[in-house]
VOLOVEX-355121 format. One record per atom (N, C-alpha, C, O, CB): residue in three letters; z, y, x. Coordinates in steps of 0.05 Angstrom, whole numbers, plus 5000, padded with zeros to 4 digits. Last residue first. Glycine has a CB too. Layout:
Ala_Z_Y_X
...
! end
This chain:
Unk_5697_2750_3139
Unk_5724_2759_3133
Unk_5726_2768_3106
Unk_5747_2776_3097
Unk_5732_2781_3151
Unk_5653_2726_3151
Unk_5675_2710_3149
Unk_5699_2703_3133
Unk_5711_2684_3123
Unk_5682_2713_3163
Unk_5652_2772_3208
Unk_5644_2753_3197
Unk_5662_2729_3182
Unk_5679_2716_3194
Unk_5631_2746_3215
Unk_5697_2823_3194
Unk_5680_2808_3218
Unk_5674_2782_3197
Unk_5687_2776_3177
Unk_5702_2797_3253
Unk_5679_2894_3166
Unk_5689_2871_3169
Unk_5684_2849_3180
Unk_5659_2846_3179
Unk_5694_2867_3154
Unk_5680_2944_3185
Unk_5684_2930_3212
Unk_5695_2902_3190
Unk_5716_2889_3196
Unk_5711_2950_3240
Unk_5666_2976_3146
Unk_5698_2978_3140
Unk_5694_2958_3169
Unk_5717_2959_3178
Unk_5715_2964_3102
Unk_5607_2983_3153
Unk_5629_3010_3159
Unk_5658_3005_3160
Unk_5674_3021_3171
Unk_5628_3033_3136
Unk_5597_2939_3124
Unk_5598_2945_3158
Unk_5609_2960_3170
Unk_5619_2957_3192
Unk_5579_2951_3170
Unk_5608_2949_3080
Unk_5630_2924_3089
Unk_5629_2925_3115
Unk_5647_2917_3131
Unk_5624_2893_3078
Unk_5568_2994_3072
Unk_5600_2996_3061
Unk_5621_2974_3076
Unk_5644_2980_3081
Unk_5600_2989_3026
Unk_5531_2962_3077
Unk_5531_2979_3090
Unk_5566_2986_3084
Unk_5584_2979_3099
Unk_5506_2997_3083
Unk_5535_2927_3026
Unk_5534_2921_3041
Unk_5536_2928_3068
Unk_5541_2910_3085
Unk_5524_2917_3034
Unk_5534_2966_2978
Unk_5557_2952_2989
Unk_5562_2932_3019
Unk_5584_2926_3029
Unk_5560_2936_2968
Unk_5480_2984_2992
Unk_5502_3002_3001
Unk_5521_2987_3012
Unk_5529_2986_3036
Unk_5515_3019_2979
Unk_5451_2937_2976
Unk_5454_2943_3008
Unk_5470_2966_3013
Unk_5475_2971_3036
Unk_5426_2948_3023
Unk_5465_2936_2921
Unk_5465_2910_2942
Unk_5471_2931_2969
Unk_5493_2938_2978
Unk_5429_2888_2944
Unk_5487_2994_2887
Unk_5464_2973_2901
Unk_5471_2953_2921
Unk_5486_2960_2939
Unk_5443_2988_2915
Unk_5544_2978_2851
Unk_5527_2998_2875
Unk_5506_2976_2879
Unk_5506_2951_2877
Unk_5547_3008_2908
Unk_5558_2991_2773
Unk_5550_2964_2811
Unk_5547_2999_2820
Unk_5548_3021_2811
Unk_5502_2929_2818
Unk_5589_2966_2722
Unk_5592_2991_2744
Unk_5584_2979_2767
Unk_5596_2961_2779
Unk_5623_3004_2748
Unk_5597_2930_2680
Unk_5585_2953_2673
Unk_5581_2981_2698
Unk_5573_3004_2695
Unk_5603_2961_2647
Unk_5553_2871_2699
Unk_5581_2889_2706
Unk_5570_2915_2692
Unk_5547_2923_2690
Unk_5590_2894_2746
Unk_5532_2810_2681
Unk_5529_2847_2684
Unk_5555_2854_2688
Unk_5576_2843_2681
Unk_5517_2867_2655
Unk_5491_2749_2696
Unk_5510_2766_2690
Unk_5512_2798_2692
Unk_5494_2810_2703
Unk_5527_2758_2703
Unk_5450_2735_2718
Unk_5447_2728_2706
Unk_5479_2739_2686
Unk_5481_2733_2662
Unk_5438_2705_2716
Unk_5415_2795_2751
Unk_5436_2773_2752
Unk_5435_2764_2733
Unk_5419_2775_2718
Unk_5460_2777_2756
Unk_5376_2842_2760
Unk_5364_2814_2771
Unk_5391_2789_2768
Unk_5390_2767_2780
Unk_5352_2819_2810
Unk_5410_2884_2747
Unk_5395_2871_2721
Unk_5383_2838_2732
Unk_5381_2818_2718
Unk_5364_2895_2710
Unk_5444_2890_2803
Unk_5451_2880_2783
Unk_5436_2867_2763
Unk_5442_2845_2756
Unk_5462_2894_2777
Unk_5401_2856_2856
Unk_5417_2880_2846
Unk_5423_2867_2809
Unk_5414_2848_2797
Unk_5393_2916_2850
Unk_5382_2828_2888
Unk_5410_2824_2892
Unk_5429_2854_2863
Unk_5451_2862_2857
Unk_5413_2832_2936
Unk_5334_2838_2910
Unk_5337_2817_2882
Unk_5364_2815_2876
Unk_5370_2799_2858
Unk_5326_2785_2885
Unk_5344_2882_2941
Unk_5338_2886_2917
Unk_5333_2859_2890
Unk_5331_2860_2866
Unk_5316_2902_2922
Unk_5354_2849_2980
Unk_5383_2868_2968
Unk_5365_2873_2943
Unk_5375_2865_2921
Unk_5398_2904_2989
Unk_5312_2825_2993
Unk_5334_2815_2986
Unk_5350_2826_2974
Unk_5362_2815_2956
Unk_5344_2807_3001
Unk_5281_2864_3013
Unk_5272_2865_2990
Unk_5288_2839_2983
Unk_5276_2828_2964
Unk_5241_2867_2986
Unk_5305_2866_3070
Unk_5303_2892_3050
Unk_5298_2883_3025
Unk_5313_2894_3008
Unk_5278_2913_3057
Unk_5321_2834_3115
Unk_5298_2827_3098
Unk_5312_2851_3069
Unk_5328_2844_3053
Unk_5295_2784_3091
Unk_5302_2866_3185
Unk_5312_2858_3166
Unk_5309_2852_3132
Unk_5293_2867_3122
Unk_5324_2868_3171
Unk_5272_2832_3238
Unk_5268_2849_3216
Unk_5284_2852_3194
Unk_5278_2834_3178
Unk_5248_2844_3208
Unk_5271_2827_3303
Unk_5294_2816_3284
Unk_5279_2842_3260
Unk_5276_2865_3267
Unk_5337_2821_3299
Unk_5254_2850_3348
Unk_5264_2824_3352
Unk_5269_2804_3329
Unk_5272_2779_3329
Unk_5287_2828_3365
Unk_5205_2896_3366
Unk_5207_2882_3343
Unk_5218_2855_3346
Unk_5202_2836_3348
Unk_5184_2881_3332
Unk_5199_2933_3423
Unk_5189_2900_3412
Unk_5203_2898_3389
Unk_5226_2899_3398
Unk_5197_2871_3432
Unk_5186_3009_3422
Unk_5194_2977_3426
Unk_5186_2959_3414
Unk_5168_2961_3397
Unk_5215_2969_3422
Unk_5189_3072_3437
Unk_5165_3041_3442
Unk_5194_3023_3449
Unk_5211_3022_3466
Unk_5133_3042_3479
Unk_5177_3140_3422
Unk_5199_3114_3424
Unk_5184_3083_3417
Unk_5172_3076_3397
Unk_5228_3119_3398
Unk_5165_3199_3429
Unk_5147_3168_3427
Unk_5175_3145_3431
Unk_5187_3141_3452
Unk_5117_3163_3462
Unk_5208_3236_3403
Unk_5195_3237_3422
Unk_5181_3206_3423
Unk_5196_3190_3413
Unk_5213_3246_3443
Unk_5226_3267_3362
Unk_5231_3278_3378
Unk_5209_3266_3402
Unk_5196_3281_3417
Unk_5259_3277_3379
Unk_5185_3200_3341
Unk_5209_3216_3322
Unk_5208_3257_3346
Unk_5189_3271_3341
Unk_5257_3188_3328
Unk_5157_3156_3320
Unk_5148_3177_3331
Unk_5166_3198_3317
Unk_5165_3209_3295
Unk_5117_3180_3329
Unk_5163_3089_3341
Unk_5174_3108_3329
Unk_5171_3141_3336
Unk_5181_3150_3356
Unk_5197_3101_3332
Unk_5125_3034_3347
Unk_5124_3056_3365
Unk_5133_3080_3341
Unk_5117_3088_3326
Unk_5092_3060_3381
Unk_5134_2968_3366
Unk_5134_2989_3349
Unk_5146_3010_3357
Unk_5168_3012_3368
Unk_5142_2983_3326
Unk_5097_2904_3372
Unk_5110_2934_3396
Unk_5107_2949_3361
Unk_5091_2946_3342
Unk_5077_2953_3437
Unk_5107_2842_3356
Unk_5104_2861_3343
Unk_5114_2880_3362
Unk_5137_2876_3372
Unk_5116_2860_3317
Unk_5088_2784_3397
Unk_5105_2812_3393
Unk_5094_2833_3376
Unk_5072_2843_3381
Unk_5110_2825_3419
Unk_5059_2744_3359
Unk_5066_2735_3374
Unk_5102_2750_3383
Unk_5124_2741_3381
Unk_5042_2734_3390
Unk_5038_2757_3298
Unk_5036_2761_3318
Unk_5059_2749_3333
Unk_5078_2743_3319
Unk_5032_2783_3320
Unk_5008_2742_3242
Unk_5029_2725_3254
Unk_5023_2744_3285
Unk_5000_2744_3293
Unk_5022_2685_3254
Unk_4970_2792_3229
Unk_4990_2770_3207
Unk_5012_2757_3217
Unk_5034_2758_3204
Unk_4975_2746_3196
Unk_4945_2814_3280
Unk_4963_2827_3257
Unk_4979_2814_3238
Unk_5000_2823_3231
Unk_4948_2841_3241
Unk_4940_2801_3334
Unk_4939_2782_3314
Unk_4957_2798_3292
Unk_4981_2794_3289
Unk_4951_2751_3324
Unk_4906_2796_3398
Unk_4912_2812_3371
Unk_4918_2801_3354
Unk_4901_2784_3350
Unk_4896_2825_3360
Unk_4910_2786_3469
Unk_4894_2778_3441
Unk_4915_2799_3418
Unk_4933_2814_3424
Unk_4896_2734_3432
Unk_4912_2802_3525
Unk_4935_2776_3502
Unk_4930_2773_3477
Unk_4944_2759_3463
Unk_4967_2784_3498
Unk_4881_2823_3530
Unk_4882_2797_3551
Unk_4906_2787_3537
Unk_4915_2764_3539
Unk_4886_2803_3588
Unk_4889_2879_3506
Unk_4870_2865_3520
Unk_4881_2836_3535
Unk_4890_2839_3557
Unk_4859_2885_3540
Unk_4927_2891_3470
Unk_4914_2860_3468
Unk_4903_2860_3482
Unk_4895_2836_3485
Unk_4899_2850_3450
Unk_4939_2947_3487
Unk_4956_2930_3494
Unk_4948_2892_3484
Unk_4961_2873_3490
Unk_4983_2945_3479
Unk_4892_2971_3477
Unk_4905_2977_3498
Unk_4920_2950_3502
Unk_4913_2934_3519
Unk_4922_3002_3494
Unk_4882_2967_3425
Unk_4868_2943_3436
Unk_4877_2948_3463
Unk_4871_2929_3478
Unk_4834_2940_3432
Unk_4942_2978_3399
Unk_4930_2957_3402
Unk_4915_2942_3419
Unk_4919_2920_3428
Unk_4923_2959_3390
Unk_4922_3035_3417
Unk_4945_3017_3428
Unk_4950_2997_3417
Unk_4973_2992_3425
Unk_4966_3026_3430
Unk_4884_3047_3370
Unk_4882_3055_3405
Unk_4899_3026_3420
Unk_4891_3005_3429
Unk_4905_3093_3415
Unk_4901_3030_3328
Unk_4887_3020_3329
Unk_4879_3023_3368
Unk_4872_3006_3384
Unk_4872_3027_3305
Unk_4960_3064_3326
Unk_4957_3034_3319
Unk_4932_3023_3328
Unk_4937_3002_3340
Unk_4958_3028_3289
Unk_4934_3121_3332
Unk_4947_3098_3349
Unk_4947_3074_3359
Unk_4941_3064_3381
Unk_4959_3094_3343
Unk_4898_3114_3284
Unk_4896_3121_3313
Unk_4909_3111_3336
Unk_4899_3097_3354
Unk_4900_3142_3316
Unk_4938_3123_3252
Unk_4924_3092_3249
Unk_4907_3097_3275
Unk_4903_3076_3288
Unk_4901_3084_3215
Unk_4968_3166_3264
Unk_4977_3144_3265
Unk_4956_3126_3260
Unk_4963_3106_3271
Unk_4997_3143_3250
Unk_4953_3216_3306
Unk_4948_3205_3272
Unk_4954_3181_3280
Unk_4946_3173_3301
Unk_4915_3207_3253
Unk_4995_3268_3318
Unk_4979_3248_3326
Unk_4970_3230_3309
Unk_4987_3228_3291
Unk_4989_3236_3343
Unk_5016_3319_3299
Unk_4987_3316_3325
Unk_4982_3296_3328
Unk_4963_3293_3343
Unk_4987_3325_3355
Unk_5068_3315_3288
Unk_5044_3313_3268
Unk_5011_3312_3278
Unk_4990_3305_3267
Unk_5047_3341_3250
Unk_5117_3304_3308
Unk_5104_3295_3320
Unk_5073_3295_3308
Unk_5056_3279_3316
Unk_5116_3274_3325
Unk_5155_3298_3242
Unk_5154_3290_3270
Unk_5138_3297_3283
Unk_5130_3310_3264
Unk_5153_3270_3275
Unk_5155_3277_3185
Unk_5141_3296_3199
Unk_5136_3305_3231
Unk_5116_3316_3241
Unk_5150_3314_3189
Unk_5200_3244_3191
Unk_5214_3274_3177
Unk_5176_3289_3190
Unk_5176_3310_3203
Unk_5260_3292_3202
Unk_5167_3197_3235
Unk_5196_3205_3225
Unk_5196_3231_3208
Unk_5184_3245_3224
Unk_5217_3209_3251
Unk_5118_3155_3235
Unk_5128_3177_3239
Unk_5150_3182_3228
Unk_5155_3169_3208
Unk_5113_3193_3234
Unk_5094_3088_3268
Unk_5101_3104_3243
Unk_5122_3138_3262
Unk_5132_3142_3284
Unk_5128_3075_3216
Unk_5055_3033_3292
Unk_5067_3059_3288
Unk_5074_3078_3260
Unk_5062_3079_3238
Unk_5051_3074_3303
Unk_5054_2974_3312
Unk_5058_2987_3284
Unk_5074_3010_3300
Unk_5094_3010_3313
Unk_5077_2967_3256
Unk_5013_2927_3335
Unk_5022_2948_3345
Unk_5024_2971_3328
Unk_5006_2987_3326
Unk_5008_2952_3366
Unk_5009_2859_3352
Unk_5014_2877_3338
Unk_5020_2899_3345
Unk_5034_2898_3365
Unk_5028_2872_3326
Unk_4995_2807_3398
Unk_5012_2828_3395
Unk_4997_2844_3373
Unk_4973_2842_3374
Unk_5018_2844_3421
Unk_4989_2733_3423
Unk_4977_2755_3413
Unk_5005_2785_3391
Unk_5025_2779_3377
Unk_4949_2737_3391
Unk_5030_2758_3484
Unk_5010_2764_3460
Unk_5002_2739_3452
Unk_5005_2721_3469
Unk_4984_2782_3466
Unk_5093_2783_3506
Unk_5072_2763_3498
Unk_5053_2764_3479
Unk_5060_2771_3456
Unk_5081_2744_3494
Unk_5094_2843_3541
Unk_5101_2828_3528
Unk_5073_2804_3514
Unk_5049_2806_3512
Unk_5118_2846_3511
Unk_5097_2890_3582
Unk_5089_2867_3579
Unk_5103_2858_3555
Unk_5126_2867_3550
Unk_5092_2852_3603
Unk_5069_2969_3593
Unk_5081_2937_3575
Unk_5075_2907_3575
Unk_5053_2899_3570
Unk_5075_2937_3547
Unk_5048_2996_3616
Unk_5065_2977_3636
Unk_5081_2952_3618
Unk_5094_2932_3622
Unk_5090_2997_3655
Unk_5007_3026_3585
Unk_4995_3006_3607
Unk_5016_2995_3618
Unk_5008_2980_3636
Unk_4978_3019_3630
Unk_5038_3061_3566
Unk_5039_3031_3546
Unk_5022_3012_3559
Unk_5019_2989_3552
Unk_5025_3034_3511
Unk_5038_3102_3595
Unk_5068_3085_3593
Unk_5060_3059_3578
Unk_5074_3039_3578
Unk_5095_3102_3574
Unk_4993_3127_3578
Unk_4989_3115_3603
Unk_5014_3098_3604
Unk_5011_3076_3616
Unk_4985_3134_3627
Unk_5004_3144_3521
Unk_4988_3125_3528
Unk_4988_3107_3567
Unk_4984_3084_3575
Unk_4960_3142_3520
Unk_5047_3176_3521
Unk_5052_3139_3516
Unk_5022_3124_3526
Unk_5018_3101_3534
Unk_5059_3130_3474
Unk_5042_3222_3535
Unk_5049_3201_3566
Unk_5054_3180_3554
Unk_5065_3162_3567
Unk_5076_3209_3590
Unk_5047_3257_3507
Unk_5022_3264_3516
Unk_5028_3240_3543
Unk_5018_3241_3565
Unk_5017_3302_3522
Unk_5101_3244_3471
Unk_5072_3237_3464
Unk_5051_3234_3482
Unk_5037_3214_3480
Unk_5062_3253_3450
Unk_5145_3225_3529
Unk_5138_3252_3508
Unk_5108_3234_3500
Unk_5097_3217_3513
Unk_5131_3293_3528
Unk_5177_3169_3514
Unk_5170_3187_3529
Unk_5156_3207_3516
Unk_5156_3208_3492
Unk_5158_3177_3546
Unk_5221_3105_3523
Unk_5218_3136_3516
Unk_5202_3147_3525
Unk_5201_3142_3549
Unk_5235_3152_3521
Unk_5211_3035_3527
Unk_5211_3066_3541
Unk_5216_3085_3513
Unk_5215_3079_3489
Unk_5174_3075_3558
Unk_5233_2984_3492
Unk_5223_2996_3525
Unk_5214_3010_3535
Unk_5203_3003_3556
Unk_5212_2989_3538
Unk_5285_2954_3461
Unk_5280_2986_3467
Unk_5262_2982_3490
Unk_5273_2974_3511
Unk_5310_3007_3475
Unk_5288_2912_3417
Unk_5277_2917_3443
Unk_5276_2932_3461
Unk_5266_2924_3482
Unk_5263_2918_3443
Unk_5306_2929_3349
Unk_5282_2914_3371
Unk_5298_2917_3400
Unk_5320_2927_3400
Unk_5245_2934_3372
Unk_5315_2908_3288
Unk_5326_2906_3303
Unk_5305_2901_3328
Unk_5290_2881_3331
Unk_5343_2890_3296
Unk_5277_2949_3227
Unk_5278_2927_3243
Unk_5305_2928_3277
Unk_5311_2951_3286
Unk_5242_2925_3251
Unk_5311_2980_3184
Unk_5283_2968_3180
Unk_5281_2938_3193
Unk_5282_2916_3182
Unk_5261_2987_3194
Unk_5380_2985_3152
Unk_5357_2992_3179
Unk_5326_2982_3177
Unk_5325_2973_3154
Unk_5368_2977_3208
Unk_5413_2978_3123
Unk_5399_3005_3127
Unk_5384_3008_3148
Unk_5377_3028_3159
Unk_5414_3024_3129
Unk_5439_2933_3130
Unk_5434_2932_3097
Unk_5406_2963_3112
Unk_5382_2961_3106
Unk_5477_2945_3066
Unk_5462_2879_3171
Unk_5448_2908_3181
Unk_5434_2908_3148
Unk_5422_2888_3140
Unk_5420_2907_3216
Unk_5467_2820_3176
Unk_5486_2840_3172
Unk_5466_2872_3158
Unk_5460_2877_3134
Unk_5503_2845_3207
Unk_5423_2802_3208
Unk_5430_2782_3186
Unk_5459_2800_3171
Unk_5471_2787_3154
Unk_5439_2744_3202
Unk_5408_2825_3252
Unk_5392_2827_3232
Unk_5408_2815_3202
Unk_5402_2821_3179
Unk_5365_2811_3242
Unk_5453_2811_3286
Unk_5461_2843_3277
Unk_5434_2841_3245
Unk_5439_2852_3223
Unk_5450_2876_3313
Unk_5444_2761_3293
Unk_5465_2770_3276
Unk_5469_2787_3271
Unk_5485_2791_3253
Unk_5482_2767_3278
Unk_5398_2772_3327
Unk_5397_2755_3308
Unk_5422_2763_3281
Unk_5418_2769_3257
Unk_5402_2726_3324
Unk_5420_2797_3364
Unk_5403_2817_3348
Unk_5394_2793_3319
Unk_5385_2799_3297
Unk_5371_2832_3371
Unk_5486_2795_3388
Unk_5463_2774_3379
Unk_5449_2795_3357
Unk_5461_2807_3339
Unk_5477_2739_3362
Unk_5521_2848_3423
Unk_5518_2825_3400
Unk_5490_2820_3406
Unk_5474_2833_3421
Unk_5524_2833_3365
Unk_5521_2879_3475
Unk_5520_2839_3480
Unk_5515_2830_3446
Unk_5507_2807_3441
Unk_5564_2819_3498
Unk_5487_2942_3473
Unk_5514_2915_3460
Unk_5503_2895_3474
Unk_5480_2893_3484
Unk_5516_2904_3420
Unk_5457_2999_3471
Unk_5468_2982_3491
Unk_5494_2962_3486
Unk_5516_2967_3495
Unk_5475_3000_3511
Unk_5425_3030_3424
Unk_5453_3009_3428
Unk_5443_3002_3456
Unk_5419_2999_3461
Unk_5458_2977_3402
Unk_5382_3082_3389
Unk_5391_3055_3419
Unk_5416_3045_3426
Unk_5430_3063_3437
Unk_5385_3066_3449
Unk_5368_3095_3330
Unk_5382_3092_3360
Unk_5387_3068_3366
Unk_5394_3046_3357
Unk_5407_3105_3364
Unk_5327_3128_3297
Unk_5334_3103_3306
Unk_5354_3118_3323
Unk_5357_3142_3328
Unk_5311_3082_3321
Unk_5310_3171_3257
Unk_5302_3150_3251
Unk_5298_3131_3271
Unk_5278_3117_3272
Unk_5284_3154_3239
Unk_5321_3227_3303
Unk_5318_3225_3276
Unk_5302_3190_3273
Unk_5283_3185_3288
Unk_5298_3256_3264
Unk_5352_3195_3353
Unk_5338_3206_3349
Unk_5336_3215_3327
Unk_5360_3213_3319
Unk_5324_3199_3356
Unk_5394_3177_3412
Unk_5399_3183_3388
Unk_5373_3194_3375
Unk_5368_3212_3390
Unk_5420_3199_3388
Unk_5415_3132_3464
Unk_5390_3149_3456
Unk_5395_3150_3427
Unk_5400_3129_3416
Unk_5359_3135_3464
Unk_5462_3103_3475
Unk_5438_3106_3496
Unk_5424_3128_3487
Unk_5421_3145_3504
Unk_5417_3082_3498
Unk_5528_3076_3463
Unk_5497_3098_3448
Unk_5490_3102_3481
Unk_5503_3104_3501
Unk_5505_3141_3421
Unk_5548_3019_3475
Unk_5542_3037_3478
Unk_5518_3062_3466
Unk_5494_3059_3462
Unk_5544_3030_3496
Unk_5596_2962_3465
Unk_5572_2981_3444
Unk_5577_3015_3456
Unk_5596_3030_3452
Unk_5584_2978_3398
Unk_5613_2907_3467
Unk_5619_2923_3479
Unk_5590_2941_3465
Unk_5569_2931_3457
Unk_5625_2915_3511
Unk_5622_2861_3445
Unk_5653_2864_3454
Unk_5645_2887_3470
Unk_5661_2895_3487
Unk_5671_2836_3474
Unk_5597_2843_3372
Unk_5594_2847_3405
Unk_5627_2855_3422
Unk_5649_2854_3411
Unk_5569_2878_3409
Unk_5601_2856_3324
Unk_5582_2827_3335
Unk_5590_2830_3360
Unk_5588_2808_3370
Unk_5545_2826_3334
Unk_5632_2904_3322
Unk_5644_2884_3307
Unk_5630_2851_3319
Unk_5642_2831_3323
Unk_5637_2893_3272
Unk_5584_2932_3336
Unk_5620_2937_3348
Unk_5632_2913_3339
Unk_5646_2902_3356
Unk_5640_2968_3333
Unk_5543_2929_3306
Unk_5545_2916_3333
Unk_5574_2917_3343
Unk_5583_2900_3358
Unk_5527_2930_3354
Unk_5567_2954_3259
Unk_5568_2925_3262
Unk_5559_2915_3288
Unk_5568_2892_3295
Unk_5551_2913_3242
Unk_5573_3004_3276
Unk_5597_2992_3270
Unk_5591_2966_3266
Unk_5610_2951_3269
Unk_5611_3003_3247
Unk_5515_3018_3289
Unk_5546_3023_3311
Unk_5571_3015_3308
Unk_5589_3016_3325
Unk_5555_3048_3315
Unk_5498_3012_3239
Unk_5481_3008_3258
Unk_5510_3005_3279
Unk_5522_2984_3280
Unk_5455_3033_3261
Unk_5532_3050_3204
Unk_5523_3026_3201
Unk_5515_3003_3221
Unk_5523_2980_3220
Unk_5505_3031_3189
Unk_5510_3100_3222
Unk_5541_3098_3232
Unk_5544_3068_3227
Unk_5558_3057_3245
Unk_5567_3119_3213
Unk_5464_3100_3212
Unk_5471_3100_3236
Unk_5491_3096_3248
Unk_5495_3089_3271
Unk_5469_3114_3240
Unk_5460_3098_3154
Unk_5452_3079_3171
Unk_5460_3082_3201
Unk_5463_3061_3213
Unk_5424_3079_3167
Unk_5485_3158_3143
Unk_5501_3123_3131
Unk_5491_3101_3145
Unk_5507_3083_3150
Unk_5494_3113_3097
Unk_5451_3185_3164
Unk_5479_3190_3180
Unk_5486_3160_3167
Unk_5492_3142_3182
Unk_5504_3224_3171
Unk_5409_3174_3129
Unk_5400_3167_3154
Unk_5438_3174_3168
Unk_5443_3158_3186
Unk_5366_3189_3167
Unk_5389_3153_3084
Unk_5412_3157_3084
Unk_5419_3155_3119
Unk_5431_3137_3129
Unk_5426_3138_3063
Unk_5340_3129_3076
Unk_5345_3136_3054
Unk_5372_3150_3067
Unk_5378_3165_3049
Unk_5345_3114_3030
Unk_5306_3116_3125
Unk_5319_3142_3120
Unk_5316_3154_3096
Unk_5303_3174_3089
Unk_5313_3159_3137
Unk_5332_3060_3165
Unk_5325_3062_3144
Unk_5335_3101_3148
Unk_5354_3111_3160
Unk_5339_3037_3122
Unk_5313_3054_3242
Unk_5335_3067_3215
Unk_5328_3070_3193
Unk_5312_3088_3194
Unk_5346_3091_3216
Unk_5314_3012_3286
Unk_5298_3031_3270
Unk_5312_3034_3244
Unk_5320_3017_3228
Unk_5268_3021_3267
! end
């Protein structure tokens, strides 16, 4: 799921550090605010890299709006579960999101319970071109880069980039862990 302060910079972000974690990186599915990788890297290590993205998930279906609900009857995953939707650029404006969230929730807790604070699986449902449903593996921690930024030092440079550009910047250059 794609940060969209800079959505072509996160993406290309997104495809150059699994390239770099992994020995093999396919695009699957492109949307406004995600894409789908097909890699062997560790979503652990793509979280612990990745400056522009939100969260690292899961991918388990696609489908048009008027067919998530019956598609979210084949989800398994372990509960107790969470169920965070959000919209992309306007997206998809027919459907109200806390609606959702709250529909497909108890859709999907029945019998594995609910637990918004600690959940078990976070399902998150990207409503971009088209319903995009996944598990939430790996979040990345965002409000790091911002303690990371210059006035938060105990030193100054007279010239920074923000934490997570440069950061995004070192993924783009493929540098490998380390390096």
């Amino acid at each position: 799921e794609l940060s969209m302060e800079c959505e072509p910079l996160a993406r290309s972000e997104a495809i150059s550090t699994a390239s770099v974690l992994g020995t093999r990186v396919e695009v699957e599915l492109e949307e406004p605010g995600l894409v789908v990788l097909e890699t062997d890297a560790d979503p652990s290590a793509l979280g612990q890299r990745l400056a522009l993205c939100h969260c690292i998930s899961e991918h388990l279906f696609s489908c048009p709006p008027s067919e998530l609900y019956e598609s979210m009857r084949e989800v398994d995953v372990p509960g107790p579960i969470r169920v965070h939707a959000t919209r992309v650029q306007g997206l998809l404006n027919g459907l109200d999101l806390a609606k959702v969230n709250s529909e497909l929730g108890a859709l999907l807790g029945e019998g594995r319970g609910v637990d918004i604070h600690e959940p078990a699986s976070e399902v998150r449902i990207v409503l971009s071109k088209q319903a995009n449903v996944a598990r939430c593996l790996v979040k990345i921690d965002r409000p790091s880069f911002e303690a990371r930024k210059v006035q938060n030092l105990p030193f100054r440079y007279p010239i920074t980039i923000h934490p997570k550009f440069a950061r995004a910047l070192a993924n783009l250059a493929r540098v490998r862990p380390g390096g």
